[in-house]
C-alpha positions in Angstrom: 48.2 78.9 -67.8 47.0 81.0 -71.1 43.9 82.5 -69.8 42.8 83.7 -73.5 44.3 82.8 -77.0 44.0 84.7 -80.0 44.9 83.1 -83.4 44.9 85.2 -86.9 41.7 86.9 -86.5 40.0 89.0 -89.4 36.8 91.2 -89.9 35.9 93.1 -92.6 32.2 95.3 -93.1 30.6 96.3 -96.1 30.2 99.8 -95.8 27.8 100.4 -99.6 29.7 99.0 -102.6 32.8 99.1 -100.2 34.5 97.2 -97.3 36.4 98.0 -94.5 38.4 95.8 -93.1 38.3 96.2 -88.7 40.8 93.6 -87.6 43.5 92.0 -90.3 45.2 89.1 -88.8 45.1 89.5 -85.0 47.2 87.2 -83.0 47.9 87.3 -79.1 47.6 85.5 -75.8 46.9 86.7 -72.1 47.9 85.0 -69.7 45.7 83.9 -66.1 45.9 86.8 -63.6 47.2 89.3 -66.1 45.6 92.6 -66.7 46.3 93.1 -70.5 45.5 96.1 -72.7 44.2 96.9 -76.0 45.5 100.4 -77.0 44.4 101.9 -79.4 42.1 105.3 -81.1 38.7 105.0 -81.9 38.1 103.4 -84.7 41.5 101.1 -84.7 39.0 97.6 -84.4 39.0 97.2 -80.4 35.0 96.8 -80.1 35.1 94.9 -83.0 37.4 92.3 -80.8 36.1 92.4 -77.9 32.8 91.2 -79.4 34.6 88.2 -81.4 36.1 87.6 -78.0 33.1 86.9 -76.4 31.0 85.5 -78.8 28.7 87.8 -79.8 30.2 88.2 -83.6 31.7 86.6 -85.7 34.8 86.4 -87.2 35.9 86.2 -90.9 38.6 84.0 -89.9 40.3 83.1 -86.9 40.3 81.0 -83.8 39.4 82.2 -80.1 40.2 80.4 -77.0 39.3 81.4 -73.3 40.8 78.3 -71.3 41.3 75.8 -73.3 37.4 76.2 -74.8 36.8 77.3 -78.5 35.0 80.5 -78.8 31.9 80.5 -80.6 31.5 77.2 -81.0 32.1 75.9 -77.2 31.1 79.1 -75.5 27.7 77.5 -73.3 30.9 75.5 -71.9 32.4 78.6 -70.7 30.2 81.3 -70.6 29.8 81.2 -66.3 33.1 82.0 -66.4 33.5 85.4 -68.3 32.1 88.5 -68.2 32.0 91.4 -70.6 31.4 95.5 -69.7 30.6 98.0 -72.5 31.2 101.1 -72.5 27.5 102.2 -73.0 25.8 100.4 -70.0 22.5 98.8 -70.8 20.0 99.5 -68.1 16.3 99.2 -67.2 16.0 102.6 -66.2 13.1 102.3 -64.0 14.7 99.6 -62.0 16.8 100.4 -58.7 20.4 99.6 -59.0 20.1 96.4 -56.4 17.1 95.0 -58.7 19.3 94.6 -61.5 21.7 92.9 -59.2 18.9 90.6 -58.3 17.6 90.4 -62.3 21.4 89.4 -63.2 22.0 87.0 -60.5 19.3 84.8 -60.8 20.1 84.6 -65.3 23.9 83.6 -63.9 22.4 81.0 -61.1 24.2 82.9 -58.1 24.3 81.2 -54.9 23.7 82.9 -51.7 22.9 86.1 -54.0 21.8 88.4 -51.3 25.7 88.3 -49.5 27.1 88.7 -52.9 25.2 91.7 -53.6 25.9 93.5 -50.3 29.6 92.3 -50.7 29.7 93.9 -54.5 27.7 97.1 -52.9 30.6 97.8 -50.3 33.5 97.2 -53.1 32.0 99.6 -55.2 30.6 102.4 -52.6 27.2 102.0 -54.3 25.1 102.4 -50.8 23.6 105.8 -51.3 22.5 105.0 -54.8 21.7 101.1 -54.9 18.0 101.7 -54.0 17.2 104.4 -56.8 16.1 103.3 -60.1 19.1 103.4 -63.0 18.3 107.0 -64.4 19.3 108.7 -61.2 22.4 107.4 -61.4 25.6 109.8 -63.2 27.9 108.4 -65.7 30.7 107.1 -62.9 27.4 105.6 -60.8 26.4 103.6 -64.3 29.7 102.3 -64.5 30.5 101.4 -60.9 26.9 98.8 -61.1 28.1 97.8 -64.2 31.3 96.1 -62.9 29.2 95.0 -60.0 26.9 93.2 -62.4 30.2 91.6 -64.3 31.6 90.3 -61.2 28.1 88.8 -59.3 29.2 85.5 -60.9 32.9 85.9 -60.3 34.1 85.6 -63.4 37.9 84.3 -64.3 38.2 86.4 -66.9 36.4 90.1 -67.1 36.4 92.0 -70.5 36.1 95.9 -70.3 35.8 98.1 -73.3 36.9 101.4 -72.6 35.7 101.2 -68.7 36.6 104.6 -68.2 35.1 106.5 -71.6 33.2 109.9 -70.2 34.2 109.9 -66.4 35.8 112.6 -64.9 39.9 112.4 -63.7 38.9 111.6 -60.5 36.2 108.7 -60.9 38.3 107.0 -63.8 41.0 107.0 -60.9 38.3 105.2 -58.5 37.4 102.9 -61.5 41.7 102.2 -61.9 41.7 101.0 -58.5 38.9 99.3 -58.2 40.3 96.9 -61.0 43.6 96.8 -59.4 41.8 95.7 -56.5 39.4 92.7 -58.0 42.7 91.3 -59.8 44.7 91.3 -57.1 42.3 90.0 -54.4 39.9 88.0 -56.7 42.8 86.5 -59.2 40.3 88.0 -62.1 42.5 87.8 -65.5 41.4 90.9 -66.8 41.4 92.3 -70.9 40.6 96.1 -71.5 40.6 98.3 -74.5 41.5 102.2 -73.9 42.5 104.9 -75.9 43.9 106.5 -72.7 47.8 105.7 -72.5 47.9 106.7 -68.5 45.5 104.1 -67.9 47.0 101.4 -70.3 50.6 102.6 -68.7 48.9 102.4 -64.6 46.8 99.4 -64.9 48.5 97.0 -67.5 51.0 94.4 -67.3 51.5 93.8 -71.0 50.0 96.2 -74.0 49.3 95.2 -77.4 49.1 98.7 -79.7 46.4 98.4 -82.5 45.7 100.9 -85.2 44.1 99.8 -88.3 43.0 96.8 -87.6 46.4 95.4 -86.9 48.6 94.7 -84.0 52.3 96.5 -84.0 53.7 96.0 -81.1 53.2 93.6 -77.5 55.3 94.0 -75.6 55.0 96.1 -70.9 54.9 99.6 -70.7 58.3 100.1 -69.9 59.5 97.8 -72.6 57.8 100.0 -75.5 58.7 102.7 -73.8 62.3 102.1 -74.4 61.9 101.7 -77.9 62.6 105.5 -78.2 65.5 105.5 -75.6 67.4 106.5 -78.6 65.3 109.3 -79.5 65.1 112.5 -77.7 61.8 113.8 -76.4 61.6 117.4 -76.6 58.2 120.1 -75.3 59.1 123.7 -76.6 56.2 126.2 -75.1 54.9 128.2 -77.8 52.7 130.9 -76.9 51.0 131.8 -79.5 51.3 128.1 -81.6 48.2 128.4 -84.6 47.4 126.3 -87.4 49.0 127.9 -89.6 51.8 127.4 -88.1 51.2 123.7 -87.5 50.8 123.1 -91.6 54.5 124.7 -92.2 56.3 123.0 -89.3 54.7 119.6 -90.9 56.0 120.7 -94.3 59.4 122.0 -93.0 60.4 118.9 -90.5 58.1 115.9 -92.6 60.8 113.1 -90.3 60.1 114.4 -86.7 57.4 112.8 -85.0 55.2 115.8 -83.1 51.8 117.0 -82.1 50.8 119.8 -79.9 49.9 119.5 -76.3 47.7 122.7 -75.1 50.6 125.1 -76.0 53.5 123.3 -76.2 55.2 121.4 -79.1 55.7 117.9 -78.2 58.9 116.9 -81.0 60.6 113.1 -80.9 64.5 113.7 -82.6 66.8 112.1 -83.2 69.4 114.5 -82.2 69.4 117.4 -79.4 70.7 119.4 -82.5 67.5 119.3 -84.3 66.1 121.2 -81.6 68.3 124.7 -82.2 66.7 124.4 -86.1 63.3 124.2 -84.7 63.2 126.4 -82.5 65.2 128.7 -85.4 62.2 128.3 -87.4 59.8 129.0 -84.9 61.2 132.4 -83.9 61.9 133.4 -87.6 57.8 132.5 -88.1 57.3 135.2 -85.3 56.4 132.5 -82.6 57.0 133.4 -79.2 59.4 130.3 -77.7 58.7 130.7 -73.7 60.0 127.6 -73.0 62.4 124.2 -73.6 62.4 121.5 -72.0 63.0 117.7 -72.4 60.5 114.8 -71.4 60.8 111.2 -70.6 58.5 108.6 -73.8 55.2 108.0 -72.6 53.2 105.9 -74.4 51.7 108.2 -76.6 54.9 109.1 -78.0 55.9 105.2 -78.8 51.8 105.1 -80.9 52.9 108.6 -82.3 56.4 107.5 -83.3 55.1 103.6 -84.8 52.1 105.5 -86.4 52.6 108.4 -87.5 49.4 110.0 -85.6 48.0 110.2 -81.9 46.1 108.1 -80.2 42.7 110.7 -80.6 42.9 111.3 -84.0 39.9 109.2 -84.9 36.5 109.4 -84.4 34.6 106.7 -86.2 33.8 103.7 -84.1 34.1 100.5 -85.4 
């Protein structure tokens, strides 16, 4: 069954005498009990979505359906059965985390509320903190009562926006497998947006890539991924890699894909060949090669190679 439908979706803001457009023709479906990802940088029209999605905007044009129910217009029909988390948690600061469990529970009518708040407390290790008001609690904390909130009335489908923005490797982890766990025990369909392509690539069964406003590709991680099983994937360690020298590899090698990782050169080829000429270059620009090495595609190379930039090169938020 199609747990969510998406049909030719557009947005566009006025932005002074100008407009923007967010989202330009946006089509796609997710299916019940899949976890599906939005990837894409800041500023590429995911929040935008996710709001359409759940009703709280608009669209220009464009049809939404969660099960079968049209989205604005039936959404009192559906609404007890989604859920949405921001990334920004909105909290009542000087309430304790299990009173907004109890504020949020009675608005969503839940039955035998008191079990399903310890029950949401011991999936999300929330014990020490539940009792302190919401300003005590750190970034990961926020987060972790967040999700707790979405799921108090067991929602068949939960929307995340970038559930992971701001946490630490080891809490956005915890947060990974705590969504693994609700969709595989609970049967939650689950759609998130991330500009993080180990999360999309760990916790995704399907990935549609947006940038611009538009979709370019659906398709699994390992599917997209072989889109550049043709290409070759190449790190060269440069020690001493500046700027300057940045500008003039752009200029000299305008067809490869690249960007640099810490102090490596990450190129996409299409030939091992190309590599000699690079590195050529690099040593006749003085630059210190330490290091060659090929890589498998991750899935910042497939956005990189469709795109034409990385996944972090924006910043607005849109």
């Amino acid at each position: 069954m199609i747990a969510l439908e998406v049909n030719d979706v557009s947005k566009t803001y006025k932005q002074g005498d100008n407009y923007k457009i967010a989202l330009e023709d946006i089509c796609f479906s997710v299916e019940e009990g899949e976890i599906f990802g939005l990837l894409g940088p800041n500023g590429s029209g995911k929040t935008t979505l996710i709001k359409i999605i759940f009703g709280l905007m608009a669209p220009d044009k464009g049809k939404i359906n969660i099960f079968g129910y049209e989205i604005p217009k039936e959404r009192t029909k559906i609404i007890d059965r989604i859920n949405v988390v921001f990334s920004r948690a909105g909290f009542y600061w000087n309430l304790t985390g299990r009173d907004h469990l109890k504020f949020y529970g009675k608005i969503y009518r839940v039955k035998n509320l008191k079990e399903k708040i310890e029950e949401l407390i011991e999936l999300f290790e929330l014990h020490d903190k539940i009792d302190m008001t919401a300003d005590k609690y750190s970034t990961g904390e926020a987060m972790r009562l967040n999700l707790a909130r979405a799921l108090l009335n067991e929602p068949d489908l939960l929307i995340l926006d970038e559930p992971t923005i701001g946490l630490d490797p080891i809490l956005a982890l915890k947060i990974r497998d705590y969504l693994i766990k609700i969709n595989e025990e609970k049967g939650i369909t689950i759609l998130l947006t991330t500009h993080y392509m180990e999360e999309a690539d760990r916790l995704c069964r399907r990935i549609a890539i947006i940038d611009e406003g538009k979709i370019i590709a659906i398709d699994t991680p390992s599917n997209l991924k072989n889109k550049l099983k043709k290409e070759k994937i190449c790190e060269i360690g440069v020690s001493n890699l500046t700027s300057q020298l940045m500008e003039k590899i752009k200029e000299k090698f305008e067809k490869c894909s690249y960007y640099e990782n810490k102090s490596e050169l990450r190129i996409i080829l299409k030939k091992y060949e190309d590599v000699a000429e690079i590195i050529d270059f690099l040593k006749n620009n003085e630059a210190d090669v330490i290091s060659v090495h090929t890589e498998k595609p991750t899935l910042e190379d497939v956005f990189l190679y469709m795109t034409g930039k990385r996944l972090r090169d924006k910043n607005e938020n849109f």
